[in-house]
GUPA-831554 format. One line per 3 residues: their letters; for each residue x, y, z of N, C-alpha, C. Coordinates in Angstrom, 3 decimals. Each point is the difference from the previous one (the first is absolute). Layout:
BEGIN
A> X/Y/Z/X/Y/Z/X/Y/Z; ...
# end
This chain:
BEGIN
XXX> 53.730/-21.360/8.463/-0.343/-0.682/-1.243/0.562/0.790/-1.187; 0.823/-0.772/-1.027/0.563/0.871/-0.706/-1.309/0.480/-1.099; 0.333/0.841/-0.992/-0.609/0.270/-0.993/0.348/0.734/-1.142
XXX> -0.379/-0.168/-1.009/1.013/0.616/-1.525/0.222/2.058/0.333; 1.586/0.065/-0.659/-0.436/1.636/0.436/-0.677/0.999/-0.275; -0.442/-0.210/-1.626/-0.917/0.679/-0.387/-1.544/0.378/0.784
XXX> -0.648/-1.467/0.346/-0.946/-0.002/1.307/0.285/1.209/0.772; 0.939/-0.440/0.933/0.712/0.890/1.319/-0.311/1.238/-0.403; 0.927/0.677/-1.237/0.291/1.148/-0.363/-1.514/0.734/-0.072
XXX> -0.765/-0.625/-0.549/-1.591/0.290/-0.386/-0.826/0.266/1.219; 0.393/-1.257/1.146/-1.366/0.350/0.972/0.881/1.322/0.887; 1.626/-0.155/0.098/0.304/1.261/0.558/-0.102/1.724/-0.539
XXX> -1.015/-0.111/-1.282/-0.483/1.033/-0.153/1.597/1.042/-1.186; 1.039/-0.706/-0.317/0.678/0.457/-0.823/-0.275/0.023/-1.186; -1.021/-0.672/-1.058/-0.657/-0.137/-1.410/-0.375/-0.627/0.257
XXX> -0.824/-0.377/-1.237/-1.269/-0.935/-0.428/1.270/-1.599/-0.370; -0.785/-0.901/0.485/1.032/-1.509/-0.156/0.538/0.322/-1.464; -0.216/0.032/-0.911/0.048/0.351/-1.569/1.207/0.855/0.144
XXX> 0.242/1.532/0.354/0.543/0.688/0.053/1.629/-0.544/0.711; -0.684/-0.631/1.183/1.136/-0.258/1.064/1.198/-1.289/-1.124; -0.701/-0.063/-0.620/0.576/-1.300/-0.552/1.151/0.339/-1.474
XXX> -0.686/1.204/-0.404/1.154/0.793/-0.382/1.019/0.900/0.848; -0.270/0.507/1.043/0.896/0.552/0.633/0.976/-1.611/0.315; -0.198/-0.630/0.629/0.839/-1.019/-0.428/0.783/-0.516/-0.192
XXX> -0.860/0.070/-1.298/1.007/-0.814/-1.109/1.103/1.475/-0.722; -0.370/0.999/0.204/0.940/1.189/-0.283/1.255/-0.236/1.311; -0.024/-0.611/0.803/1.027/-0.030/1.299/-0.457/0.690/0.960
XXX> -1.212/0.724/0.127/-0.253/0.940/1.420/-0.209/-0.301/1.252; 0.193/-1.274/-0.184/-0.387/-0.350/1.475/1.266/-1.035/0.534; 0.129/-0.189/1.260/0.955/-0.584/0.817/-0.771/-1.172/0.872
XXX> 0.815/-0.907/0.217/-0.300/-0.886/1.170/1.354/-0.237/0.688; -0.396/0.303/1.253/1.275/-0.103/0.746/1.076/0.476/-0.630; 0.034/1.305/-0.758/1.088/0.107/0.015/0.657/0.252/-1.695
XXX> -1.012/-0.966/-0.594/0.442/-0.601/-1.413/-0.801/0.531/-0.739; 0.066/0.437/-1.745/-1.210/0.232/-0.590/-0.176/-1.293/-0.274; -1.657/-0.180/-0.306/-0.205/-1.115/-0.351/-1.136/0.277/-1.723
XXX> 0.186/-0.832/-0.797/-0.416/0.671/-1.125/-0.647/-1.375/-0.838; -0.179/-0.826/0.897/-0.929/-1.420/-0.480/-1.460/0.122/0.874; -1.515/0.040/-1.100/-1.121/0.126/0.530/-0.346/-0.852/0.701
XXX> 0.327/-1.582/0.229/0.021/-1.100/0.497/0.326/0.411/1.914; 0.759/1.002/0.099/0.519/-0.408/1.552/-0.629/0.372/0.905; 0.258/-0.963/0.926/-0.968/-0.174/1.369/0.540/0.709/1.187
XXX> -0.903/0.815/0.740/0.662/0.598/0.892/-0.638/-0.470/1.797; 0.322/0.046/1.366/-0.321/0.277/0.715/-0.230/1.281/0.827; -1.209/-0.174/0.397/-0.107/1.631/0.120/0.576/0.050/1.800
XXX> -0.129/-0.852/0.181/0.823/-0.006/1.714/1.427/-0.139/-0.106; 0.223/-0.590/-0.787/1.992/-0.130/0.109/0.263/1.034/-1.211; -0.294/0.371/-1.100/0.739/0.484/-1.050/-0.178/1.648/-0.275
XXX> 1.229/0.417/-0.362/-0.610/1.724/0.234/0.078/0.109/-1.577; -0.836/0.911/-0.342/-0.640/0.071/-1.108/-0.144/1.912/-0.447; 0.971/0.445/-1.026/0.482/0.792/-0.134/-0.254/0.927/-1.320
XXX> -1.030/1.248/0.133/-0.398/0.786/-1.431/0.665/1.281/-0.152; 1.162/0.526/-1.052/0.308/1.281/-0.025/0.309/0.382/1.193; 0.957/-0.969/0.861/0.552/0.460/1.426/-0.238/-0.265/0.933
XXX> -1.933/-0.317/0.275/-0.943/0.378/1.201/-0.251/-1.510/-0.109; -0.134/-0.863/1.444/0.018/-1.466/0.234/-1.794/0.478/-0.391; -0.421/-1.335/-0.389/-1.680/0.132/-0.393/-0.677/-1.313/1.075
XXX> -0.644/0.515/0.865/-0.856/-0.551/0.823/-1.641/0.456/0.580; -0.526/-1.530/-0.715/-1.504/0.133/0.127/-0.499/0.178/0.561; 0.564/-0.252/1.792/-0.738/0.908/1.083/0.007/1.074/0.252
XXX> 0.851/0.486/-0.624/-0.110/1.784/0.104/-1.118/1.084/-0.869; -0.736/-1.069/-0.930/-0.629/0.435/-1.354/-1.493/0.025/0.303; -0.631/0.804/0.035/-1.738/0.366/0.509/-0.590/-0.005/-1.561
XXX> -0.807/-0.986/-0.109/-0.925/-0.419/-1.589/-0.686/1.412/0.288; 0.342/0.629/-1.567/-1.200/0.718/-0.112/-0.948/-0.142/-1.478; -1.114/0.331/0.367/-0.670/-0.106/-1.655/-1.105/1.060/-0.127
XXX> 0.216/0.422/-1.248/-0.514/1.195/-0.312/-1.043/-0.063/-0.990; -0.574/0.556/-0.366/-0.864/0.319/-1.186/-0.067/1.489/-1.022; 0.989/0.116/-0.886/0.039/1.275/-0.318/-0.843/-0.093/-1.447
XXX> -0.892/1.285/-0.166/-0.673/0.438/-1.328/0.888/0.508/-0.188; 1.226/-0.780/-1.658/0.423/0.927/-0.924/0.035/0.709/-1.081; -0.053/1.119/-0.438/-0.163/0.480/-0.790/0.634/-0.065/-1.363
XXX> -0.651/0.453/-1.034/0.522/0.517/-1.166/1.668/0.512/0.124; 0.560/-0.633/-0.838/1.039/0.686/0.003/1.300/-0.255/0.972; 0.241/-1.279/0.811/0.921/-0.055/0.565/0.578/-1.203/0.153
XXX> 0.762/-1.288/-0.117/0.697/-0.558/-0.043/0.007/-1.282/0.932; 0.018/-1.028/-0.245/-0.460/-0.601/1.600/1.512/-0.897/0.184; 0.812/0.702/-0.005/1.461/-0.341/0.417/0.439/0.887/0.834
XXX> 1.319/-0.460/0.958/0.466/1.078/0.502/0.858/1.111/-0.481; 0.614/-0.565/-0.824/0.917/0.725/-0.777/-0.393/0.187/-1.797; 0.018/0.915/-0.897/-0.196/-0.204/-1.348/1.490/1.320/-0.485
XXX> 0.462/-0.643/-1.266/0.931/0.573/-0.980/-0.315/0.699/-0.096; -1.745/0.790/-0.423/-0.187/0.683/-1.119/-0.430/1.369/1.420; 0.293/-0.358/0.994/0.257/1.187/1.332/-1.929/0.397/0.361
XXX> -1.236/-0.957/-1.002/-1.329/-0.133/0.349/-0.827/-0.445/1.471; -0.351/1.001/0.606/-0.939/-0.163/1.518/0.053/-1.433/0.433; 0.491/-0.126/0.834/-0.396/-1.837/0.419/-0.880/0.350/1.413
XXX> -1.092/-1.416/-0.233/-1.114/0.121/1.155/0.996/0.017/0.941; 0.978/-0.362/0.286/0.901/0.342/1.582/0.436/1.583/0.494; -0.555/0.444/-1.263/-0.095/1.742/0.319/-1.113/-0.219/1.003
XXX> -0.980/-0.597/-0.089/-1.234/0.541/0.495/-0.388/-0.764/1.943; 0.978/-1.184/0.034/-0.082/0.207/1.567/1.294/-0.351/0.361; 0.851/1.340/-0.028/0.988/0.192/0.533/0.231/0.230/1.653
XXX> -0.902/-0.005/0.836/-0.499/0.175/1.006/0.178/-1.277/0.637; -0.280/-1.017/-0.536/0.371/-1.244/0.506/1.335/-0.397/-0.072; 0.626/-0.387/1.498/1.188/-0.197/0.495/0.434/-0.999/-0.584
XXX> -0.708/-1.488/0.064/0.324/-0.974/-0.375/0.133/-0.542/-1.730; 1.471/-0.565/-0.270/0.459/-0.070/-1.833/-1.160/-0.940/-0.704; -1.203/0.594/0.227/-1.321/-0.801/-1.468/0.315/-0.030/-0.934
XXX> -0.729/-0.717/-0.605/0.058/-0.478/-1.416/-1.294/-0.210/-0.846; -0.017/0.297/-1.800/-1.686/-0.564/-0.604/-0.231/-1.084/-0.046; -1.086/-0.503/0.495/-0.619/-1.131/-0.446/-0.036/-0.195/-1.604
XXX> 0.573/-0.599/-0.806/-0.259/0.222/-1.490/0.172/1.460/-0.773; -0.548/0.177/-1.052/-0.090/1.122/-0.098/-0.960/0.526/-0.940; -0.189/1.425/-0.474/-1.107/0.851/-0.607/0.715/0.346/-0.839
XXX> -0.189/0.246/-1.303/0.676/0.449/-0.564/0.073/2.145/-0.298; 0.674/0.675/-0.804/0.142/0.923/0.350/-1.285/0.941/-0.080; -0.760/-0.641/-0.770/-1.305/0.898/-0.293/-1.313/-0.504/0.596
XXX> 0.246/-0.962/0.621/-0.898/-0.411/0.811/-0.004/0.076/1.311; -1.209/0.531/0.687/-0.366/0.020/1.290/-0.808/-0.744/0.904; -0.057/0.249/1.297/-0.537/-1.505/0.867/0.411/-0.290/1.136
XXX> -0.582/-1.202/0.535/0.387/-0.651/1.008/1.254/-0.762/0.184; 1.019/0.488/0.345/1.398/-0.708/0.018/0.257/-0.518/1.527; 1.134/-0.708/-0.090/-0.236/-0.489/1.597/1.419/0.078/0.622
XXX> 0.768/0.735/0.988/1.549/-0.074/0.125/-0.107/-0.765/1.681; 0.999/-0.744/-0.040/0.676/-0.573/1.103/1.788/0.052/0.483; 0.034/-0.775/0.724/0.944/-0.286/0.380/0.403/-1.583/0.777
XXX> -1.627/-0.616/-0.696/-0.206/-1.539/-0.341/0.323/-0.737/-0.970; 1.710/-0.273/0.124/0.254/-0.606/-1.640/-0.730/-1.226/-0.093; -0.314/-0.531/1.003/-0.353/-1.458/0.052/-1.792/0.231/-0.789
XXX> -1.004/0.803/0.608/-0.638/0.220/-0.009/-0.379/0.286/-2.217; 1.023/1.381/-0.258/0.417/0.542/-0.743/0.246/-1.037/-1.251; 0.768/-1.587/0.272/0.220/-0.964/-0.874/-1.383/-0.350/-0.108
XXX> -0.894/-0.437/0.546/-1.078/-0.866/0.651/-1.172/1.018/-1.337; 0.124/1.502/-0.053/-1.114/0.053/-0.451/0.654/0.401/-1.444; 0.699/-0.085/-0.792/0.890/0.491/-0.811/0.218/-1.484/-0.983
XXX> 0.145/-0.826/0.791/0.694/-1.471/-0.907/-1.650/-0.546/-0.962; 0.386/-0.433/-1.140/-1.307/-0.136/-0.876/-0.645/-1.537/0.632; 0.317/-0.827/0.585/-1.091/-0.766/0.106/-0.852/0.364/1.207
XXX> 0.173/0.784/1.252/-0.960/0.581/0.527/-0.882/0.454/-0.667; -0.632/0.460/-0.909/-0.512/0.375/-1.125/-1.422/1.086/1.216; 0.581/0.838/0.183/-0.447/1.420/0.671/-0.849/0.415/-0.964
XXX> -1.268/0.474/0.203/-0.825/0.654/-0.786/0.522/1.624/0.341; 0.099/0.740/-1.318/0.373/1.370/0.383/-1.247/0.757/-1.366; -0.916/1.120/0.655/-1.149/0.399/-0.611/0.570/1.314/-0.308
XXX> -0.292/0.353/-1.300/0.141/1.502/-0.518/-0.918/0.486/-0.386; -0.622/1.228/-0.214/-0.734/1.009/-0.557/0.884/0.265/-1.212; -0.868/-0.233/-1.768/0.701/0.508/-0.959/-0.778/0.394/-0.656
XXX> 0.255/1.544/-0.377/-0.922/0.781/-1.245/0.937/-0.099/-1.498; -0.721/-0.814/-0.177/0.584/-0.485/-1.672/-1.166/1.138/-0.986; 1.119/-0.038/-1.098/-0.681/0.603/-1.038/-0.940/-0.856/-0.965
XXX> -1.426/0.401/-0.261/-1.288/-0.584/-0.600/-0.334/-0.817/0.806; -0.765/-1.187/-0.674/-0.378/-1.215/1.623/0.205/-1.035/-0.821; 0.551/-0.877/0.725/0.062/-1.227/-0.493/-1.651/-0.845/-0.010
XXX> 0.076/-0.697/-1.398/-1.191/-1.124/0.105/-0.012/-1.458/0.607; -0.760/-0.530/-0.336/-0.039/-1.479/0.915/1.086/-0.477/-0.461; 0.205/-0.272/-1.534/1.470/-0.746/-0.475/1.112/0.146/0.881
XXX> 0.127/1.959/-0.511/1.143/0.317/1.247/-0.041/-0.635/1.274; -1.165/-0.017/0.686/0.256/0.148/1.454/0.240/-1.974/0.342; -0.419/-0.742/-1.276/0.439/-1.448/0.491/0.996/-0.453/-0.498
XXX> 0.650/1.568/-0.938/1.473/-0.774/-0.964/1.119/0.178/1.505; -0.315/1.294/1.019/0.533/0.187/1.024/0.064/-1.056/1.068; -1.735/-0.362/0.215/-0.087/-0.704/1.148/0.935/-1.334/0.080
XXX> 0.599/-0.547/-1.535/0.086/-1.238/-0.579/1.661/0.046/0.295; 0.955/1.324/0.158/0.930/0.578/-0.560/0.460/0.055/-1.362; 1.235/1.255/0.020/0.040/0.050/-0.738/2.004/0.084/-0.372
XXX> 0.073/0.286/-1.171/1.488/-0.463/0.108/0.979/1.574/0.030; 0.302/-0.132/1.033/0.929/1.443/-0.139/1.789/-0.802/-0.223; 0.474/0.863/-0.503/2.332/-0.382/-0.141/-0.442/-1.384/-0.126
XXX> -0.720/-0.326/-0.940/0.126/-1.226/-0.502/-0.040/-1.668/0.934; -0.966/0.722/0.860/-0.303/-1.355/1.578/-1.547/0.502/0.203; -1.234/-0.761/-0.194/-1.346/0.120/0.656/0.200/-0.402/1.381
XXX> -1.022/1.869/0.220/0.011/-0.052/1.571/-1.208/-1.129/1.186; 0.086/0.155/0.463/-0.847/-0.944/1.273/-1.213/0.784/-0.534; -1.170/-0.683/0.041/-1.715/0.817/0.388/-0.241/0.439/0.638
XXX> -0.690/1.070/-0.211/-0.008/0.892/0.347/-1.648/0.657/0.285; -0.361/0.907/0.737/-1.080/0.684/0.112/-0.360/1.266/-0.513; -0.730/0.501/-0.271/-0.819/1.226/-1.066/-1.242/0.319/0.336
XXX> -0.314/1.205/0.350/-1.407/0.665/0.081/-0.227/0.808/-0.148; -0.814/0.458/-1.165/-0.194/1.561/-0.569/-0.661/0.816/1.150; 0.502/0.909/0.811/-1.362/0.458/1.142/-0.316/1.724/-0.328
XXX> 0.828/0.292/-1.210/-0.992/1.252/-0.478/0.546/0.259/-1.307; -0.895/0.580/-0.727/0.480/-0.240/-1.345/-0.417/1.762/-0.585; 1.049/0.787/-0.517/-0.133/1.267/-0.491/0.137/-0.297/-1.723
XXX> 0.200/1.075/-0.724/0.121/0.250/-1.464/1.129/-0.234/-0.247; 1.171/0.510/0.478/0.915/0.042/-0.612/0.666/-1.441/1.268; 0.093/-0.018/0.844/0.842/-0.818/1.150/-1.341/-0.693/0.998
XXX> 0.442/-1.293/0.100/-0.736/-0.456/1.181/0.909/-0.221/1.254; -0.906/-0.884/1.231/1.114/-0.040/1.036/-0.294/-1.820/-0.086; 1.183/-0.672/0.403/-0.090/-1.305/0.092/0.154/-0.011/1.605
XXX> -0.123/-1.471/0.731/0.033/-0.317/0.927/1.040/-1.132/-0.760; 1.128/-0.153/0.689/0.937/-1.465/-0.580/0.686/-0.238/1.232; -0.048/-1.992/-0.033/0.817/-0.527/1.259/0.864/-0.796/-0.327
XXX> 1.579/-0.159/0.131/1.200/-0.872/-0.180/0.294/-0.735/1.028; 1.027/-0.995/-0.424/0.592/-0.210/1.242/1.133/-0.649/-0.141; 0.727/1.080/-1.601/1.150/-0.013/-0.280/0.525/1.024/0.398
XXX> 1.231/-0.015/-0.331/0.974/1.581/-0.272/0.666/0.309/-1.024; -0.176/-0.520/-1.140/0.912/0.318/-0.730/0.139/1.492/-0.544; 1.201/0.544/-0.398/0.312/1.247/-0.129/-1.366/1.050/-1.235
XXX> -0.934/0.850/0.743/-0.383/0.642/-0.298/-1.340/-0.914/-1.085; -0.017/-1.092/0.762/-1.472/-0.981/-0.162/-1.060/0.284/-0.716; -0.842/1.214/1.280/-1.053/0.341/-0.328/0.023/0.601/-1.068
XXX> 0.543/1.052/-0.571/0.260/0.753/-1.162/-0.009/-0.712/-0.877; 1.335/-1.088/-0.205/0.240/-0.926/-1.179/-1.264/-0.614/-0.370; -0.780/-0.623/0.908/-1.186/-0.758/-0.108/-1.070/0.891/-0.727
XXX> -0.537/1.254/0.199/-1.166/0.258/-0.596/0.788/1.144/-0.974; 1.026/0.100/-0.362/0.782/0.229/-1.416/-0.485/-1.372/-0.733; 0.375/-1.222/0.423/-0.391/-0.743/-0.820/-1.391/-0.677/-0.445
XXX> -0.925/0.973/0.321/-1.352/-0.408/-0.275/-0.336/1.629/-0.564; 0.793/0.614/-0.438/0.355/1.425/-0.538/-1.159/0.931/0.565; 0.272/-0.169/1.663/-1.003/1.372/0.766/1.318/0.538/0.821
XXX> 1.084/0.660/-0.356/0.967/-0.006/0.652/-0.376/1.119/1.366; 0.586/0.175/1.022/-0.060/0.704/1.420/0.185/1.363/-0.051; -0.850/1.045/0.233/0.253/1.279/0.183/0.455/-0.174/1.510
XXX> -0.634/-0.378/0.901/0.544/0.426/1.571/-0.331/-1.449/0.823; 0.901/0.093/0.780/-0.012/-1.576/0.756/0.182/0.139/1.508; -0.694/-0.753/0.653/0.257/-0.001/1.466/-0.361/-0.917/0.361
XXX> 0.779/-0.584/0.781/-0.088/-1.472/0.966/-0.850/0.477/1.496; -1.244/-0.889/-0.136/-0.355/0.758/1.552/-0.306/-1.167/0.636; 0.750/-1.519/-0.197/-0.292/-0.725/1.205/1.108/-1.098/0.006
XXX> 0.383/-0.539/1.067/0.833/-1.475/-0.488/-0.651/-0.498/1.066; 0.171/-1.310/-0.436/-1.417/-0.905/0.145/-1.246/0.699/0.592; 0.275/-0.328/1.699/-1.884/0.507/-0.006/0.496/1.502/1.137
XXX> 1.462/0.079/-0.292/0.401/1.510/0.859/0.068/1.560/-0.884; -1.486/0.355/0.099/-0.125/1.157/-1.265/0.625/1.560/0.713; 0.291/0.696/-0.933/0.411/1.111/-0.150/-1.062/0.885/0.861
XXX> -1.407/0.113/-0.501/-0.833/0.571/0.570/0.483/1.558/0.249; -0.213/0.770/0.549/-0.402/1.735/0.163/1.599/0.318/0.340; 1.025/-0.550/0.053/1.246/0.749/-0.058/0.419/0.723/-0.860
XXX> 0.414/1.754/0.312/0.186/0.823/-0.901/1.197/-0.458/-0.638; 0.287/0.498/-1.194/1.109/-0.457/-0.726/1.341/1.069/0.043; 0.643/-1.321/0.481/1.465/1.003/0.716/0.321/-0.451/1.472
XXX> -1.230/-0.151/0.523/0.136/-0.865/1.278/0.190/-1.391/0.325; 0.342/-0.042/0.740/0.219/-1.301/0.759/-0.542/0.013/1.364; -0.296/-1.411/0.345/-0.689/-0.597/1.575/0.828/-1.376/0.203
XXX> 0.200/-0.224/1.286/0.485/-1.347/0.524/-0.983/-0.790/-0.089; 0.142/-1.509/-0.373/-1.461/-0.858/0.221/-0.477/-0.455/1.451; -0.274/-0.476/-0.058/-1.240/-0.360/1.371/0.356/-1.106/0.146
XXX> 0.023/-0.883/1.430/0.863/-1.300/0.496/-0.507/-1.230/-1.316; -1.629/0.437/0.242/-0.962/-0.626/-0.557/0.308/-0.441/-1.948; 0.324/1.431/-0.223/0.729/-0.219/-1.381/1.224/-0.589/-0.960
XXX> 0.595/-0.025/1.250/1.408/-0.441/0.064/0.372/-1.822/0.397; -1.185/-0.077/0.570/-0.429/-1.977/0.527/-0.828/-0.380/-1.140; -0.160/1.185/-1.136/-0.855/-0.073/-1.394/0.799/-1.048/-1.002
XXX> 0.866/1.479/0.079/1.201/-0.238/-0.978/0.448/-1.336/0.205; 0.292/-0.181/1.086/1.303/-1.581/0.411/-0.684/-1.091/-0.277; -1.788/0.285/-0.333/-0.348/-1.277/-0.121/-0.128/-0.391/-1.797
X> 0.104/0.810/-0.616/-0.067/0.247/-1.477/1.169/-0.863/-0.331
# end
């Protein structure tokens, strides 16, 4: 049965469908022989050989893996960065197989991130109308009041687009900083921040500790664990 190559490229564990679709359209890939550089084309995976940076790419050779890494402060959730900054692929280098982030964290934020080598999977929880609940821990500075917390719940407008509604719960409140409980089930670039900047309690420290109902829970930060069959028949149904 044929199927588009980007697909292919994704469930054989070479990038995320997104990614594969620029390699691409840059010329990196071959069919039979040819580059092919239109996102449209259909491949067979029984008749057609299918070709990345040299090495033919085939899905039976490719073992799904999925991980759960707590990342930290301070590192990058790409594989590669310009500015020569830690990327979480420093941190399970140990794993044989070419993973990839689920989405991403941004640089000062830490959490529950998720790497595969499920592009299919990888599109599935990443594309905005799945609309994935993803929960953070945020210690904002002062506390927001009821206004705040329903100018949030209501959204609010960050780069000039109001975001989706949203969730808010003060669950401890200090002098100078409280901690929020907040749930999305967008992505837009650096969200959470933008959002309670704009109800002016902006973020001292941020951490994502759940997507949907698969939480972070007692993993030290820096580590990583493989998920559980159970977690993973989670994910696919999201």
């Amino acid at each position: 049965m044929e199927e588009r190559l980007q697909k292919y490229l994704a469930e054989a564990g070479v990038a995320s469908r997104r990614k594969s679709e620029e390699l691409i359209a840059a010329g990196l890939v071959k069919v039979n022989g040819k580059i092919v550089t239109e996102l449209g084309t259909k491949v067979d995976p029984k008749k057609d050989e299918v070709v990345y940076r040299g090495q033919v790419i085939s899905k039976k050779e490719v073992e799904m893996v999925y991980i759960m890494l707590h990342k930290p402060e301070g590192y990058v959730t790409t594989a590669k960065e310009q500015f020569g900054r830690p990327s979480v692929m420093d941190l399970v280098r140990d794993v044989k197989e070419r993973i990839f982030p689920v989405g991403r964290l941004d640089y000062e934020t830490s959490g529950l991130l998720l790497l595969t080598n499920d592009g299919d999977l990888t599109y599935k929880l990443t594309h905005p109308k799945h609309d994935v609940d993803k929960t953070y821990h945020a210690k904002v500075y002062g506390t927001p009041d009821d206004m705040d917390l329903q100018m949030f719940r209501r959204g609010v407008f960050i780069d000039g687009v109001r975001t989706k509604p949203a969730k808010i719960q003060i669950i401890e409140k200090g002098e100078r900083q409280s901690l929020a409980e907040i749930k999305i089930h967008e992505g837009k670039n650096r969200q959470v921040r933008k959002m309670c900047e704009a109800i002016s309690h902006p973020v001292a420290q941020l951490k994502r500790v759940a997507t949907g109902d698969l939480e972070l829970g007692d993993l030290p930060k820096g580590k990583y664990r493989h998920l559980t069959a159970t977690e993973v028949k989670y994910l696919k149904k999201l």
